[in-house]
C-alpha positions as CSV (number, residue, x, y, z in Angstrom):
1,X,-20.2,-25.3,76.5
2,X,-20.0,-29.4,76.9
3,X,-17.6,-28.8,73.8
4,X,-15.1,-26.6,76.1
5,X,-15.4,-28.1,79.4
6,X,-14.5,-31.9,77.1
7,X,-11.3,-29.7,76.0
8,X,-10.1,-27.9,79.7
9,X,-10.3,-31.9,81.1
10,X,-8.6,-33.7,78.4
11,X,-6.2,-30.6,78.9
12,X,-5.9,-30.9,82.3
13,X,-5.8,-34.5,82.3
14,X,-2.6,-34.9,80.0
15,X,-0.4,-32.4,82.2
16,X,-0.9,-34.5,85.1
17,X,0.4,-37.3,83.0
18,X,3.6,-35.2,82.0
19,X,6.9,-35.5,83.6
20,X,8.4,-32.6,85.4
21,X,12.0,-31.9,85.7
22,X,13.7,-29.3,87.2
23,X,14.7,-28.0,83.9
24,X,18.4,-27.9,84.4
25,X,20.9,-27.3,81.2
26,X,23.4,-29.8,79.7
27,X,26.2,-28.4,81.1
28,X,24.1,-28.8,84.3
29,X,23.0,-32.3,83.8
30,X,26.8,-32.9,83.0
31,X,27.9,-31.5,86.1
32,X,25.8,-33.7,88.2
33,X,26.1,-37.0,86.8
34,X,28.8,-39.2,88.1
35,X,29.2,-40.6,84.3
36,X,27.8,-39.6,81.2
37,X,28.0,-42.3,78.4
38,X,27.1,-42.9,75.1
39,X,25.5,-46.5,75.0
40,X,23.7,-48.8,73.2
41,X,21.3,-51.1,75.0
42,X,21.8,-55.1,74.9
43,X,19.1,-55.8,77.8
44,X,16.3,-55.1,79.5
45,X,14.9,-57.1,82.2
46,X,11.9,-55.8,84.8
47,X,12.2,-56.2,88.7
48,X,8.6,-56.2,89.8
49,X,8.5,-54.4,93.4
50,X,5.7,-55.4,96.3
51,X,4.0,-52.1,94.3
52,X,3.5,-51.2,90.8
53,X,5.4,-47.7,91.9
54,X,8.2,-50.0,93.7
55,X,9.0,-51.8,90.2
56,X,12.0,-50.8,87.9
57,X,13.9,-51.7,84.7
58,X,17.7,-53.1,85.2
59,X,19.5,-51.9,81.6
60,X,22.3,-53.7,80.3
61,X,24.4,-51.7,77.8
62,X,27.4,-51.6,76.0
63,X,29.3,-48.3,76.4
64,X,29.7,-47.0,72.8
65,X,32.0,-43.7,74.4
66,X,32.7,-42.1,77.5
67,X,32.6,-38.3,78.0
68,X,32.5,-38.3,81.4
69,X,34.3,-41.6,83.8
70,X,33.5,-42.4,87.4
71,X,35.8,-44.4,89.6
72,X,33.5,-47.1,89.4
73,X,32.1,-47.6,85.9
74,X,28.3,-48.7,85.7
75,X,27.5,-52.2,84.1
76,X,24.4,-51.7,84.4
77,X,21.7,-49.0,85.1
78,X,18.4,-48.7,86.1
79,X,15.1,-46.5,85.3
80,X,11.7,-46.3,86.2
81,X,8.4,-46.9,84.7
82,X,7.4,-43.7,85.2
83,X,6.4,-40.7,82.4
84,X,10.3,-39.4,83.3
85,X,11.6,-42.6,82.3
86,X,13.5,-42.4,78.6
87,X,11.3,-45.2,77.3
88,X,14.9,-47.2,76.8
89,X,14.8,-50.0,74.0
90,X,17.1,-52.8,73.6
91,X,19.2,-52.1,70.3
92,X,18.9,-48.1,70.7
93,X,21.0,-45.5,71.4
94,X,21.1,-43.4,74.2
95,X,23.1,-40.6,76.1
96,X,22.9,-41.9,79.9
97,X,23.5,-39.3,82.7
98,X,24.6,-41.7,85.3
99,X,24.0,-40.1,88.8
100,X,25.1,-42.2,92.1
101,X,22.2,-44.3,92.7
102,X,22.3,-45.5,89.0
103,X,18.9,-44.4,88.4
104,X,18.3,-42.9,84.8
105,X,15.6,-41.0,83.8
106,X,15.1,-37.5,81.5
107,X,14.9,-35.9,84.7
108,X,18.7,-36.8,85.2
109,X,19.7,-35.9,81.4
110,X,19.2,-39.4,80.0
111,X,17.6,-39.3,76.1
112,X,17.6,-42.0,73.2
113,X,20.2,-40.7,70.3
114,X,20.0,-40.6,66.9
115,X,23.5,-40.7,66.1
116,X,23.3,-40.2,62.4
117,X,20.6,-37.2,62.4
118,X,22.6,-33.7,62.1
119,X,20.9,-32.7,65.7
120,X,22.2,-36.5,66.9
121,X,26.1,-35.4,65.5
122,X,25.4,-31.5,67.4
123,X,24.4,-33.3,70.2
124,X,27.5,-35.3,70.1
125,X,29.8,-33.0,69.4
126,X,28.7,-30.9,72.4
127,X,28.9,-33.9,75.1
128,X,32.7,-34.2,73.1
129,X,33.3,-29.9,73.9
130,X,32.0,-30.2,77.4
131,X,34.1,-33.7,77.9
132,X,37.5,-31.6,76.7
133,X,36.9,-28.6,79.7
């Protein structure tokens, strides 16, 4: 019984951990984003807020290909330190879904790349499809 009850809490314990998104597709995510980029990541510098929860990473990048452009390109971005956050790296690749506030996170699209894996190339070339429509 102890052995069960250990189990349901360390269950219920790691959900409330996990991030939730709405869920949305890639053509979805693509739709909403103001810019969609394929980047590599020069910088990372933390901006501590009054709160832990009010603290945020500014990420420097250099823009590796665009499949979707904005009037007003991004320099930089910014993401959260939160489980939705895509755990962004300097010197790693990633596919940012810019939305308006410049706030990236996996619940706007955003994931690290690998671009030499075949699912990192399938990946690609569907950003490259959806860029073309």
């Amino acid at each position: 019984m102890r052995i069960i009850l250990f189990l349901l809490l360390v269950f219920l314990s790691n959900s409330a951990l996990a991030c939730r998104c709405g869920g949305l597709s890639d053509e979805e995510y693509f739709y909403q984003a103001e810019e969609v980029l394929l980047v590599q990541v020069l910088a990372t510098e933390l901006i501590e807020g009054e709160k832990d929860s009010d603290s945020k990473v500014k990420v420097g990048f250099r823009v590796l290909e665009t499949f979707k452009k904005s009037d007003t390109p991004s320099k930089f971005v910014y993401t959260g330190l939160s489980n939705c956050s895509p755990h962004i790296r300097a010197g790693y690749k990633y596919v940012f879904y810019i939305p308006n506030n410049k706030v990236v996170s996996t619940c706007t699209g955003s994931y690290n790349i690998l671009t030499h894996t075949r699912y990192g190339k399938e990946k690609l070339a569907k950003l490259r499809e959806q860029e073309a429509i």
